[in-house]
N, C-alpha and C positions, 0 to 999 in steps of 0.2 A: 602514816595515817591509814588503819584499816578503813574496809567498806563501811562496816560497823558506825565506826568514829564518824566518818566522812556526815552518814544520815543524819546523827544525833547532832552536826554542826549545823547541815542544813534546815536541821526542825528549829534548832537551837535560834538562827539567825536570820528568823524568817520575816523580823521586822527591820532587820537592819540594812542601812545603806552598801553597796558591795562597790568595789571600782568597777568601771564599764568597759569590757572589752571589744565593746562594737567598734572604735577606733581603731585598733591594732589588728595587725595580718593574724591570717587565720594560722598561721607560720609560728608565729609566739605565742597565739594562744594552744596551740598544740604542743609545742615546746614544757609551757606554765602546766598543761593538764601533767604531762611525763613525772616532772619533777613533783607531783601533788601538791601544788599549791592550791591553798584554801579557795581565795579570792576567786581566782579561774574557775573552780568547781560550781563555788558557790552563783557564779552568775553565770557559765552555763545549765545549769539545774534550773533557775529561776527564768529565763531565756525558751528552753524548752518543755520544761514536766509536763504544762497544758498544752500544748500540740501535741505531744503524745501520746497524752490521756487520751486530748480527740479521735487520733487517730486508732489506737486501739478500740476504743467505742465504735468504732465503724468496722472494724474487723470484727472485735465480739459484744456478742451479747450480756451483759451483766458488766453493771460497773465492779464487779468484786472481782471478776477475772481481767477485767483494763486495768485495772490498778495490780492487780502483782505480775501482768505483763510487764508494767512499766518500771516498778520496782526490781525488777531482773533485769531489765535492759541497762539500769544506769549502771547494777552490779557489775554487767560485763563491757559497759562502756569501760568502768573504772578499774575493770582488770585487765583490758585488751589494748587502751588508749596508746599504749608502746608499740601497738602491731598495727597502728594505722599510718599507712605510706602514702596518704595524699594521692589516689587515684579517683578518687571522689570526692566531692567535699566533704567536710564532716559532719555536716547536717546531715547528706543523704547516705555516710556511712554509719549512723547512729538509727537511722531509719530502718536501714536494712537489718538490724539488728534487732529491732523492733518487730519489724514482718516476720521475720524467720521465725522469732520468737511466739508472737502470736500464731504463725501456723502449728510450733508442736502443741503448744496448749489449747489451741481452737481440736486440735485432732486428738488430742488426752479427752476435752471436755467433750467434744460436739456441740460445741458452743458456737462454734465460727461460720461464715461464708465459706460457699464450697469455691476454695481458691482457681480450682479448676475450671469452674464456673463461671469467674471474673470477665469473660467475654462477654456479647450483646448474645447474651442464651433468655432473653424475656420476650421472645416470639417475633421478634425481629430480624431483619437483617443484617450486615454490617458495613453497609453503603452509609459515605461521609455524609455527613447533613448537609443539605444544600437547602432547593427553593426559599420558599417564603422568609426564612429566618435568617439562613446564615448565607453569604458570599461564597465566592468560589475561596477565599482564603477563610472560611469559617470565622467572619467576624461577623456579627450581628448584623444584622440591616437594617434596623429602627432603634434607636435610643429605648433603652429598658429602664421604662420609670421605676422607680422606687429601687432599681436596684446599686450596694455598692459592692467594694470589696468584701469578700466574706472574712476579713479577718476580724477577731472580737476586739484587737485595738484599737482598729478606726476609729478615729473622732468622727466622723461625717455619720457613721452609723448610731441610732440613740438606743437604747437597753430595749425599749418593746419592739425597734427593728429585729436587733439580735437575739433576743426571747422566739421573736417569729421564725424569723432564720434558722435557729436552732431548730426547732422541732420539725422544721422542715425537710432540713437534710435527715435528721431520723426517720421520718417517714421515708425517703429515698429509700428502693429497691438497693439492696445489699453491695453490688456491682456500683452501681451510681453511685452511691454513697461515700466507698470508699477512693473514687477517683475523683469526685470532687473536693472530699475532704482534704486528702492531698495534694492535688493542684492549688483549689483557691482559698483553703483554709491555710495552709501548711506552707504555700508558696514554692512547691516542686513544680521542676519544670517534665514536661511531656518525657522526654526519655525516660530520665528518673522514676518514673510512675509506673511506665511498663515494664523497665529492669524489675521496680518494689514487685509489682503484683504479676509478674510473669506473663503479658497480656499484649497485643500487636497492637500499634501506632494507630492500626484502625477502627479495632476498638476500645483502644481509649477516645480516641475523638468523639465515636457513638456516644460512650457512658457519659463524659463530659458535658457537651451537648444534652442529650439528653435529662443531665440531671439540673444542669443550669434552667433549659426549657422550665422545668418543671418549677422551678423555685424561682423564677423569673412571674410565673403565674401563678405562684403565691404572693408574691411581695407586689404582683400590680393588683391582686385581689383587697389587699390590706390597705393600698393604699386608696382605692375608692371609697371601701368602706368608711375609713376614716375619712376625706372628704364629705362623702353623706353625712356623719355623723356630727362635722362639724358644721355642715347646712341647715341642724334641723334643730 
């Protein structure tokens, strides 16, 4: 099955039920990709394309360059899937392919975050967040109303949470943006994030932090609001 074929199955089959490989090692499903099988493709495609739309939207600007990043990335997933040796998992070696990707075409367009940049460069330092907010292990130190996981599956979160959340992380400063998107959208863990974006352990913590802060005080803004609203 060429690439080609592969797309037109996946547009083809986009209402249909696929089998689930979230049960099986990531061992067989690696195995299933080799061989081209459908099934495997087709439910990781469906598995990932929206996380890495998001995540290209936080690298670039214009959803017309996210989407034919993301449309290259699966090409070269589905050419290279024999050249992956399990040094990473495949989520974060499909990512990497991602990044990479987005940085030549951020640097064709000038579309992109200046990857270089990716550090706490927004007039600050790059001292771990501590006092008021966060412990000495950077976990919060008061219960953050309103807030939950940023993923768009949550049940716990309802569509005008996630509407709000959305355009929040847009708003986030380009640096922010794109390390939260992949930490608490995406569910990468801390290494993974500074290998993706070439970036030290301490400012990811910053941007992190940081970008949480700031979307912490939107979601407790929204949720007064709606309170009062519901008072009046």
């Amino acid at each position: 099955m060429s690439w080609i074929a592969f797309i037109a199955l996946a547009v083809a089959a986009a209402g249909r039920t696929v089998a689930d490989w979230s049960r099986r090692s990531e061992q067989e499903l690696v195995a299933a990709l080799v061989e081209r099988d459908q099934e495997a493709y087709l439910w990781l495609v469906r598995q990932h394309w929206s996380g890495m739309l998001r995540v290209a939207r936080s690298l670039l600007r214009g959803q017309g360059f996210a989407e034919e990043v993301v449309q290259e990335t699966w090409e070269t997933i589905y050419k290279q899937i024999g050249k992956f040796r399990g040094e990473a998992a495949l989520k974060t070696w499909m990512y990497r392919i991602l990044v990479n990707r987005a940085r030549r075409v951020g640097k064709r367009e000038a579309r992109s975050i200046a990857f270089s940049n990716l550090g706490a460069k927004d007039g600050a330092d790059q001292r771990d967040p501590s006092g008021d907010e966060f412990t000495a292990k950077c976990h919060w130190r008061s219960p953050v109303h309103g807030w939950r996981m940023l993923d768009p599956q949550s049940e716990t979160m309802t569509k005008e949470g996630l509407a709000i959340l959305g355009r929040a992380i847009e708003d986030l400063p380009a640096n922010q943006r794109a390390v939260v998107t992949l930490r608490d959208v995406e569910g990468l863990g801390s290494n993974e994030v500074c290998e993706l974006l070439d970036i030290s352990a301490a400012n990811q913590r910053v941007l992190l932090h940081r970008g949480r802060t700031a979307l912490r005080k939107v979601l407790e803004a929204a949720e007064t609001e709606g309170r009062k609203g519901a008072q009046r």
